[in-house]
C-alpha positions in Angstrom: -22.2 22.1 -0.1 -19.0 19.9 0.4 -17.7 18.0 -2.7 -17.2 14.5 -2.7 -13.3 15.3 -3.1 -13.4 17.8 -0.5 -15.1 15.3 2.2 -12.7 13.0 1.6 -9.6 15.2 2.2 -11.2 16.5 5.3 -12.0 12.9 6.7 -8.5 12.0 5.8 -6.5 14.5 6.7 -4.8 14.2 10.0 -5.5 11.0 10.9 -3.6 8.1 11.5 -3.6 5.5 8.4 -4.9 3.3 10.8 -8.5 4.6 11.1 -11.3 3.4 8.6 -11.9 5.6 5.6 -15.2 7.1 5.0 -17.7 5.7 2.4 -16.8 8.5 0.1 -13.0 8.2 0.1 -13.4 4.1 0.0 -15.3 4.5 -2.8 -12.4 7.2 -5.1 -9.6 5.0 -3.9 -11.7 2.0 -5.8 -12.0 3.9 -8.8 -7.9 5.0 -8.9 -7.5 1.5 -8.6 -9.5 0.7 -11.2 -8.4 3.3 -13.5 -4.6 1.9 -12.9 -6.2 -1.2 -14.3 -7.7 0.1 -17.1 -4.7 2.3 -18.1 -2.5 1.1 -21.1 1.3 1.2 -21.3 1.0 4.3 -23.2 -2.0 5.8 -21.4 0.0 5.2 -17.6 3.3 6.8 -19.5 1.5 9.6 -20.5 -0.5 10.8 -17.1 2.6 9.9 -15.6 5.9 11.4 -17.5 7.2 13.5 -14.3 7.0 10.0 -12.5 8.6 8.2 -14.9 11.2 11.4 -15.5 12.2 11.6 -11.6 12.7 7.4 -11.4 15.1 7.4 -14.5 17.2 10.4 -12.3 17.1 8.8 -9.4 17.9 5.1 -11.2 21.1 7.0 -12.3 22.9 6.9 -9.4 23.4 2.7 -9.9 25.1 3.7 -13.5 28.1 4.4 -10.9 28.1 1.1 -9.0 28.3 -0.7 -12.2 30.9 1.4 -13.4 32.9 0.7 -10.9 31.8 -3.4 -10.2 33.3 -4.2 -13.5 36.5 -1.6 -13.2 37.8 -3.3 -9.9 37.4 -7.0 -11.3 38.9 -6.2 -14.9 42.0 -4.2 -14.0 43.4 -7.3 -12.7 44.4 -8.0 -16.2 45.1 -4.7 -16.7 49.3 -4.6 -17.5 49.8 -1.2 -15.8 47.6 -1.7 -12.9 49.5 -5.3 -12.6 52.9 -3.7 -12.7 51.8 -1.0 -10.2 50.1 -3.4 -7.3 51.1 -6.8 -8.4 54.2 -9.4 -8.0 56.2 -10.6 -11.1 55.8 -14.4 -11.2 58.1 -15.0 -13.5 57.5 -17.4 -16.7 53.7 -17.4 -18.2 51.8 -16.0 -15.5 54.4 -12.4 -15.5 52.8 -9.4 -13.1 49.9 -10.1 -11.1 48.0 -9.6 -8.3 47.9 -12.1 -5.8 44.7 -14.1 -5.5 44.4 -13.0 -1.4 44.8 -9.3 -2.6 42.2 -10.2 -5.7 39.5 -11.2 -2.8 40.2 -8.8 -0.8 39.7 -5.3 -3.4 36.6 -7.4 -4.8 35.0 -7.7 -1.8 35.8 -4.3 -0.3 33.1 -2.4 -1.7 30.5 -5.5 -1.3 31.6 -5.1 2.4 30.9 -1.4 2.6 27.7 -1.7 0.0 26.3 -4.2 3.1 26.5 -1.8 6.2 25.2 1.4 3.8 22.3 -1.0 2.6 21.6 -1.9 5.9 21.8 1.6 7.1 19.6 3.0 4.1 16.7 0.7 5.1 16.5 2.7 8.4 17.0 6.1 6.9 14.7 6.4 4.5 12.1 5.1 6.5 12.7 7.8 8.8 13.5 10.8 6.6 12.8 9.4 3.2 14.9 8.9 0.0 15.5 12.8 -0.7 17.9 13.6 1.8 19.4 10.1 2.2 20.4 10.1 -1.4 21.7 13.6 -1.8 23.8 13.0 1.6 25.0 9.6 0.2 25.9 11.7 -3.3 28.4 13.7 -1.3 30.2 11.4 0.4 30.8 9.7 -2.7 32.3 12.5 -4.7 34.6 12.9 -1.2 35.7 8.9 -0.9 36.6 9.0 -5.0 39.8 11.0 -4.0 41.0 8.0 -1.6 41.1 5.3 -4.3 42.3 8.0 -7.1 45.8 8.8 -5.1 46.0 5.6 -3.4 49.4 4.5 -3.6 49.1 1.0 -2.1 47.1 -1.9 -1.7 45.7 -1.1 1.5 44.8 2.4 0.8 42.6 1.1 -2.3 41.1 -0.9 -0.1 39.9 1.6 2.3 38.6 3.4 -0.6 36.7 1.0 -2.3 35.0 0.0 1.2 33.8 3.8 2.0 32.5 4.3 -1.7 30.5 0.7 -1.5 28.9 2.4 1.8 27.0 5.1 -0.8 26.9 2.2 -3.1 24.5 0.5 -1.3 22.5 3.1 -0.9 22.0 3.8 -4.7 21.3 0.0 -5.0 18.4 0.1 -3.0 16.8 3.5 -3.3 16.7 3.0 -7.2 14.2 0.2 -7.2 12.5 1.5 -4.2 11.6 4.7 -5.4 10.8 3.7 -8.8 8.0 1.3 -7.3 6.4 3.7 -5.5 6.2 6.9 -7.7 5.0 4.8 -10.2 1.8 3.3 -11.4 1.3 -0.3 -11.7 1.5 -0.2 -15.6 5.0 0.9 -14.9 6.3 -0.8 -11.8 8.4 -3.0 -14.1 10.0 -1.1 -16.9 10.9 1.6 -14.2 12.5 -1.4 -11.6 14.4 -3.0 -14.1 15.7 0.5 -15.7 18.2 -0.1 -12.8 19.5 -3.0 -14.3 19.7 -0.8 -17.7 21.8 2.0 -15.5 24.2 -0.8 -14.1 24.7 -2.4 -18.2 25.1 1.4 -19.5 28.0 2.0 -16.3 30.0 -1.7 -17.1 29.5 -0.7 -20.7 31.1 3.0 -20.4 33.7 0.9 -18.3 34.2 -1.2 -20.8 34.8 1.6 -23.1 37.3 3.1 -20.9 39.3 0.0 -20.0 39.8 -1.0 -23.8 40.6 2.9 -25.0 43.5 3.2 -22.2 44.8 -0.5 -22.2 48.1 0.2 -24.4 48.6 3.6 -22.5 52.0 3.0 -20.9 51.8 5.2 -17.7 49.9 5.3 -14.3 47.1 7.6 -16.0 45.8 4.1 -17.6 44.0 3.2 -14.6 44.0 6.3 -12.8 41.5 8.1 -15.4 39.2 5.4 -14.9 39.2 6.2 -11.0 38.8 10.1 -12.2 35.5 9.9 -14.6 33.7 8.9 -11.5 33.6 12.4 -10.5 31.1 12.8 -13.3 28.1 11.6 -12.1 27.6 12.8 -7.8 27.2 16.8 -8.1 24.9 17.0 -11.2 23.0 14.0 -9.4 23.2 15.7 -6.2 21.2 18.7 -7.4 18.5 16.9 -9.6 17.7 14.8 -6.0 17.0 18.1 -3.8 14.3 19.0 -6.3 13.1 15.7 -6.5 9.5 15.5 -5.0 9.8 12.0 -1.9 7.3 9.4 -2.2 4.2 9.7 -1.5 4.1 6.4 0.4 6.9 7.5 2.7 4.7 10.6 3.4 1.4 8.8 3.7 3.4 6.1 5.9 4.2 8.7 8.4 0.9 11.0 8.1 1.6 13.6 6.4 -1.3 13.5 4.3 -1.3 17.2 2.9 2.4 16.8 1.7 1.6 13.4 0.0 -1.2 15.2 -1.9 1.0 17.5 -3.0 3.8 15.1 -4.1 1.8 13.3 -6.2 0.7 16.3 -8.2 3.9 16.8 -8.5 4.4 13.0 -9.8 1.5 13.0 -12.5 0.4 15.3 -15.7 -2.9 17.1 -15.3 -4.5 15.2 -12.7 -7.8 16.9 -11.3 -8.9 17.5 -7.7 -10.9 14.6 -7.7 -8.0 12.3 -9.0 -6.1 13.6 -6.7 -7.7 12.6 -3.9 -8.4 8.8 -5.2 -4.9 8.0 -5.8 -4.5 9.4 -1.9 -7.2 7.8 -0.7 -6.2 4.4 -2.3 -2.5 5.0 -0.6 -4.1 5.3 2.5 -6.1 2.1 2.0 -3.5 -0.1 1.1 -1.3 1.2 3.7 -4.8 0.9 6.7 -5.0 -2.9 4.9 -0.8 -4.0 5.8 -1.6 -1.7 9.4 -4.3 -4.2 10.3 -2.4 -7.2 9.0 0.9 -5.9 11.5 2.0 -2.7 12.6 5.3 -2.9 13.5 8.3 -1.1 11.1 11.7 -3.0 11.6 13.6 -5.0 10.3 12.3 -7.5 13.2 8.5 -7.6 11.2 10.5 -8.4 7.9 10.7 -11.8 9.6 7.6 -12.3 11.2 4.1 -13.6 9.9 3.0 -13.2 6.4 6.3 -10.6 5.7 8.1 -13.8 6.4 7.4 -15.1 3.2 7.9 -12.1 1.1 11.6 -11.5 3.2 12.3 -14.8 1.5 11.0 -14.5 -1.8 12.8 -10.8 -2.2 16.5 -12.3 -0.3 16.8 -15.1 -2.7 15.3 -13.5 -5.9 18.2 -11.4 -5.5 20.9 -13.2 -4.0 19.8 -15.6 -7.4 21.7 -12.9 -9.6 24.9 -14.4 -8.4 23.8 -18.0 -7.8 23.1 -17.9 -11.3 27.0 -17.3 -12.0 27.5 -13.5 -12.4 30.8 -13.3 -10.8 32.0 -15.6 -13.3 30.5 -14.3 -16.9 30.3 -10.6 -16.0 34.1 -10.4 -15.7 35.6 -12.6 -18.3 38.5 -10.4 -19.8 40.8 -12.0 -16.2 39.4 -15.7 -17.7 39.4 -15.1 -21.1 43.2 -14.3 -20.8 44.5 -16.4 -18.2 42.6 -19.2 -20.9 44.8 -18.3 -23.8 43.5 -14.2 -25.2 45.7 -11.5 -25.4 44.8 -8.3 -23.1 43.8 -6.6 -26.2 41.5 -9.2 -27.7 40.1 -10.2 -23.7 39.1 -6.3 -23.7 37.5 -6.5 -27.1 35.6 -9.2 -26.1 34.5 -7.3 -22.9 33.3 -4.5 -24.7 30.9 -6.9 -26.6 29.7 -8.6 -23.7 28.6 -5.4 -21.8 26.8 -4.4 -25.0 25.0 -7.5 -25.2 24.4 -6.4 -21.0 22.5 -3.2 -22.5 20.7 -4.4 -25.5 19.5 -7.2 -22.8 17.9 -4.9 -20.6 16.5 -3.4 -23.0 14.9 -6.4 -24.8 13.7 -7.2 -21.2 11.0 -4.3 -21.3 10.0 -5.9 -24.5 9.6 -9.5 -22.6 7.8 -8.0 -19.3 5.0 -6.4 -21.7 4.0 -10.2 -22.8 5.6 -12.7 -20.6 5.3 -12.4 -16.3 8.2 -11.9 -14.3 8.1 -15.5 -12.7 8.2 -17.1 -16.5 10.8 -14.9 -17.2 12.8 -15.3 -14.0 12.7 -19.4 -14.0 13.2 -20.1 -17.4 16.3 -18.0 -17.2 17.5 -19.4 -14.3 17.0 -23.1 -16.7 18.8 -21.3 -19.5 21.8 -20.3 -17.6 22.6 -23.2 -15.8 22.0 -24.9 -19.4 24.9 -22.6 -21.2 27.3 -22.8 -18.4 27.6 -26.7 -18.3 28.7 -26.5 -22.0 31.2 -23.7 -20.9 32.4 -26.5 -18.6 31.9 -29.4 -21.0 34.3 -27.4 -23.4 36.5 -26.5 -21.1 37.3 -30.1 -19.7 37.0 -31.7 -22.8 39.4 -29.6 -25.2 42.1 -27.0 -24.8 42.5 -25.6 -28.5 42.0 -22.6 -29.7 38.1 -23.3 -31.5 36.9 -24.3 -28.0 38.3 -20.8 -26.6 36.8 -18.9 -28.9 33.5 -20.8 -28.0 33.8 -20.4 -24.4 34.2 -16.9 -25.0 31.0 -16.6 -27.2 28.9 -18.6 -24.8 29.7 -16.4 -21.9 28.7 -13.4 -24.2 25.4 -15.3 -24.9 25.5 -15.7 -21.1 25.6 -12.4 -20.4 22.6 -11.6 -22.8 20.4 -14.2 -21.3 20.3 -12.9 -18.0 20.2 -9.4 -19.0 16.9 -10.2 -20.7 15.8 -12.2 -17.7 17.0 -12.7 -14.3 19.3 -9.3 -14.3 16.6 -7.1 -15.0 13.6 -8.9 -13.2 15.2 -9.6 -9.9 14.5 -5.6 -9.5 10.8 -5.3 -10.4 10.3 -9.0 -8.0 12.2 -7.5 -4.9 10.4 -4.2 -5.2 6.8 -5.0 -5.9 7.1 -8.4 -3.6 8.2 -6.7 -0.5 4.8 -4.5 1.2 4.8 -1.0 1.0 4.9 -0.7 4.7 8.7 -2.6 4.8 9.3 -1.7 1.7 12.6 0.5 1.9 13.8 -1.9 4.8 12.8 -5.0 2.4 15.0 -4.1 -0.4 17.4 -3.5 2.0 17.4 -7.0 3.4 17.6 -8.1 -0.1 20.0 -6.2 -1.1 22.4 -7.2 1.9 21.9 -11.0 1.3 22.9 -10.7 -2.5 26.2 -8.9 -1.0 26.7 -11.4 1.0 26.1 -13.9 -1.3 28.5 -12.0 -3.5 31.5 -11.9 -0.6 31.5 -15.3 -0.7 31.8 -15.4 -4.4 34.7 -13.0 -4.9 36.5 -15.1 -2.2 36.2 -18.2 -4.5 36.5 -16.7 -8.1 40.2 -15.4 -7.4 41.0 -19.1 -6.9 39.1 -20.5 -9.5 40.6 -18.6 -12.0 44.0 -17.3 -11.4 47.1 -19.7 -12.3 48.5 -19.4 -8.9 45.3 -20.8 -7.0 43.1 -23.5 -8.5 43.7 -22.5 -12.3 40.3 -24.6 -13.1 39.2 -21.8 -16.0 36.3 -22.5 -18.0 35.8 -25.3 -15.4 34.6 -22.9 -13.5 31.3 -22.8 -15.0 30.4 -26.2 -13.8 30.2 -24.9 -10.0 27.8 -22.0 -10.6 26.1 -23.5 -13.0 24.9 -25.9 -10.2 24.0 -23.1 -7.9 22.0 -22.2 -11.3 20.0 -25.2 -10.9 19.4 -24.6 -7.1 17.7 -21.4 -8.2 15.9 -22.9 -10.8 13.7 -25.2 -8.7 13.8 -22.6 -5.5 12.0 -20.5 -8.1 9.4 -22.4 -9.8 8.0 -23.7 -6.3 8.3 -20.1 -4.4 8.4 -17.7 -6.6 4.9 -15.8 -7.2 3.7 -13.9 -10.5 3.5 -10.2 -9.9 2.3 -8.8 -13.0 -0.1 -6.6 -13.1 -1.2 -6.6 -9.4 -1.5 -3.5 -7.2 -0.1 -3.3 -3.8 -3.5 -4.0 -2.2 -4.0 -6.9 -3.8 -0.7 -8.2 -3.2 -1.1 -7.7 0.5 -4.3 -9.7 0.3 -2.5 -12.9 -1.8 -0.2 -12.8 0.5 -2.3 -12.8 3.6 -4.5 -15.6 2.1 -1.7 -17.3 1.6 -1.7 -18.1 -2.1 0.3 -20.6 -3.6 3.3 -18.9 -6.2 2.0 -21.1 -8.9 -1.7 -19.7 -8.3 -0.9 -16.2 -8.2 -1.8 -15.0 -11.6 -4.8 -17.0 -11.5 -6.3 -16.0 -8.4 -9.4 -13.4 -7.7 -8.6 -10.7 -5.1 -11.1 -7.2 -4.6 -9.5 -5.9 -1.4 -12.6 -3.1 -2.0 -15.6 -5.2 -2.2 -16.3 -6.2 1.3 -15.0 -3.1 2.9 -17.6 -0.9 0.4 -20.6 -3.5 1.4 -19.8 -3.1 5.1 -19.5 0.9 4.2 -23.2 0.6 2.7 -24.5 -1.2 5.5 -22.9 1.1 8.4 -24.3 3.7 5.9 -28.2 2.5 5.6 -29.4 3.2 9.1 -28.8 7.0 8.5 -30.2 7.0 5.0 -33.2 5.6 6.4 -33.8 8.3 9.0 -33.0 10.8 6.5 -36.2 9.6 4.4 -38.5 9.6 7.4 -37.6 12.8 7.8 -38.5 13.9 4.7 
């Protein structure tokens, strides 16, 4: 006699997600949702360590683009790197580069990060992260040589462009990943752990920069370049035994393989178990199918994925509205406002710190507070700190109100890494549906670049003293563009805590207001198990007649 595991397996297998699941299976996907509800923090981290184990590998990856967002934008105060590409100006402002060439290398990579995000959305919906990431590794390790010998402006920039290409892939595949190998319990530590991997690359940066700033040779910014070679091969090799999401499998019918994966995924999970947490994959993915079918980066903008295309664009794009570009490089303004290279590099080493112990006071936040309550009350708080930047900047030019620019940025910088920085990543990923999911983030991913072109071609001038020379005056602009995001947020922005993907889908279709989210009653099992019951009765029946 046929278990109830092994019926459901049988009924599922081969078939398109499409097709209605038996009673049976309906009925174990129900109870692997409700176990995921049940589980606590500890409990999901425990059946769930190789998940959690192959996230943090793959989440890796982005410690590279932070590494090098923060090298790029800092070496402009960087004496040897100044003397090397820059133009003596003579007087106060001495070597530097000019504020075209400024925009230009800090947009490169942004550039390239947009067409590989773009591409990446296709790709791994069509042959999954695995292979995507491993081939995106390798280029990387080969486009590090460009920018290490370049020996002009130019050929940096080329550089810089090609690695963003691989750049944008890590960007997106991080959070991607992470929200879908992982259970709900752990959808946010594991989504934000990106933002940890970009604070621990600025902070190594960081590091580097301040240890080699008095070093009076080409080697001074040329090592930087080189420790980049660190991270692609060992990375490479931990992603080609990597086991692809089941999602990505169960999207494309490949059942059997999906099965498999997520034994791979979990600790000790029986037979039974097993086939639940397939069978509830299956379901949520029949429940988008019947909503629309379509994968492209057309559906993201049609119907009910209209919505979640917007709330996942701006959520992102609000990590530079909320004045990024500004506080996470300040060793350019804090010395073109007065520091000396070696106190501005100081001073940047504390601020990436405060970037990591952030993040990691996030996970703290996310386990009591919801990501919209952290999200638009940070959004408040920064706009709030960077009008007194600008306040103290207009107001008074002595040395006190440097020094509490300085430390206000740094509080800046630990502000957001406890809210918006962080949070942006578990919104975009568990707000987007599973179906567009790796062409969501994408999307996302590609308006925050864009977002972020336009703000490397306006910091340059702010800051340097042959453009605009506003400084700390800076502050006032994006911390308007703060305030934008602060009321886009509380009116659009809806509370994902502790929602599965079904239920999400089913929000979303009802169309839920953001600010009722959290409050409101979804079972996307309960009519589909009644109608199962019913379809079901008729044959009970005639089995007790013929008894």
């Amino acid at each position: 006699m046929a278990t109830t595991t092994e019926y459901n397996l049988e009924k599922i297998a081969g078939h398109h997600v499409e097709e209605t699941l038996g009673h049976g299976a309906l009925i174990d996907a129900k109870h692997a949702s409700d176990e995921e509800h049940a589980q606590t923090l500890w409990q999901a981290i425990k059946a769930n360590k190789k998940a959690v184990g192959w996230s943090v590998l793959v989440s890796m990856s982005v410690v590279m683009e932070g590494y090098d967002t923060i090298l790029i934008g800092n070496f402009f105060g960087y004496p040897e790197f100044q003397k090397k590409y820059g133009h003596d100006y003579g007087g106060t402002a001495g070597y530097q580069v000019s504020a075209p060439w400024q925009t230009g290398l800090g947009m490169a990579s942004t550039v390239g990060a947009i067409f590989g995000g773009i591409m990446n959305g296709q790709l791994c919906a069509k042959y999954g992260y695995r292979w995507v990431m491993i081939i995106a590794l390798g280029f990387m390790a080969a486009f590090i040589f460009i920018i290490f010998f370049a020996q002009s402006l130019p050929v940096l920039l080329v550089g810089e462009i090609l690695c963003g290409f691989s750049w944008g892939v890590f960007a997106t595949v991080g959070p991607a990943y992470a929200s879908e190998v992982c259970p709900t319990n752990l959808r946010g530590y594991l989504t934000t752990f990106v933002n940890l991997c970009w604070a621990i690359g600025q902070f190594i940066a960081a590091g580097v920069l301040e240890g080699l700033i008095n070093r009076p040779d080409q080697w001074s910014y040329r090592i930087p370049f080189a420790l980049q070679w660190i991270w692609p091969v060992p990375l490479m090799i931990g992603c080609f035994y990597m086991p692809e999401s089941p999602w990505y499998l169960v999207r494309n019918d490949r059942l059997e393989q999906a099965k498999h994966s997520i034994k791979r995924l979990s600790n000790d999970k029986t037979e039974e178990q097993l086939a639940g947490q397939l069978a509830m994959l299956v379901h949520t993915a029949k429940i988008e199918a019947e909503i629309v079918s379509g994968v492209s980066y057309l559906d993201c903008f049609t119907g009910i994925d209209l919505r979640r295309t917007e709330i996942a664009c701006i959520t992102f794009a609000g990590q530079i509205l909320s004045g990024s570009t500004f506080a996470y490089s300040p060793t350019y303004f804090f010395e073109q406002a007065g520091m000396s290279s070696t106190q501005a590099y100081k001073m940047n080493v504390g601020s990436t710190a405060m970037a990591f112990t952030g993040t990691v006071l996030s996970w703290w936040l996310i386990t009591y507070c919801g990501r919209r309550t952290l999200y638009v009350w940070g959004q408040g708080t920064l706009f709030f700190l960077q009008m007194i930047i600008g306040i103290l900047s207009a107001t008074t030019s002595s040395k006190g109100s440097l020094w509490g620019q300085a430390a206000l940025c740094i509080i800046w910088v630990l502000t957001y890494s406890m809210t918006v920085g962080p949070i942006a990543y578990a919104i975009v990923a568990e707000t987007s549906s599973v179906r567009l999911r790796a062409l969501s983030v994408c999307l996302a991913r590609t308006t925050y670049q864009i977002i972020n072109i336009v703000s490397q071609v306006l910091e340059p001038y702010f800051m340097n003293p042959t453009a605009w020379n506003a400084k700390g005056k800076t502050a006032f602009f994006w911390g308007a563009t703060a305030l934008g995001m602060f009321v886009w947020s509380y009116f659009r922005l809806p509370e994902a805590k502790g929602r599965t993907y079904e239920e999400m889908d089913l929000l979303f279709q009802k169309k839920v207001s953001a600010r009722k989210f959290s409050s409101t009653h979804v079972d996307p099992y309960a009519i589909e198990i009644t109608q199962s019951k019913e379809a079901l009765a008729p044959a009970q029946e005639e089995i007790k007649e013929t008894k």
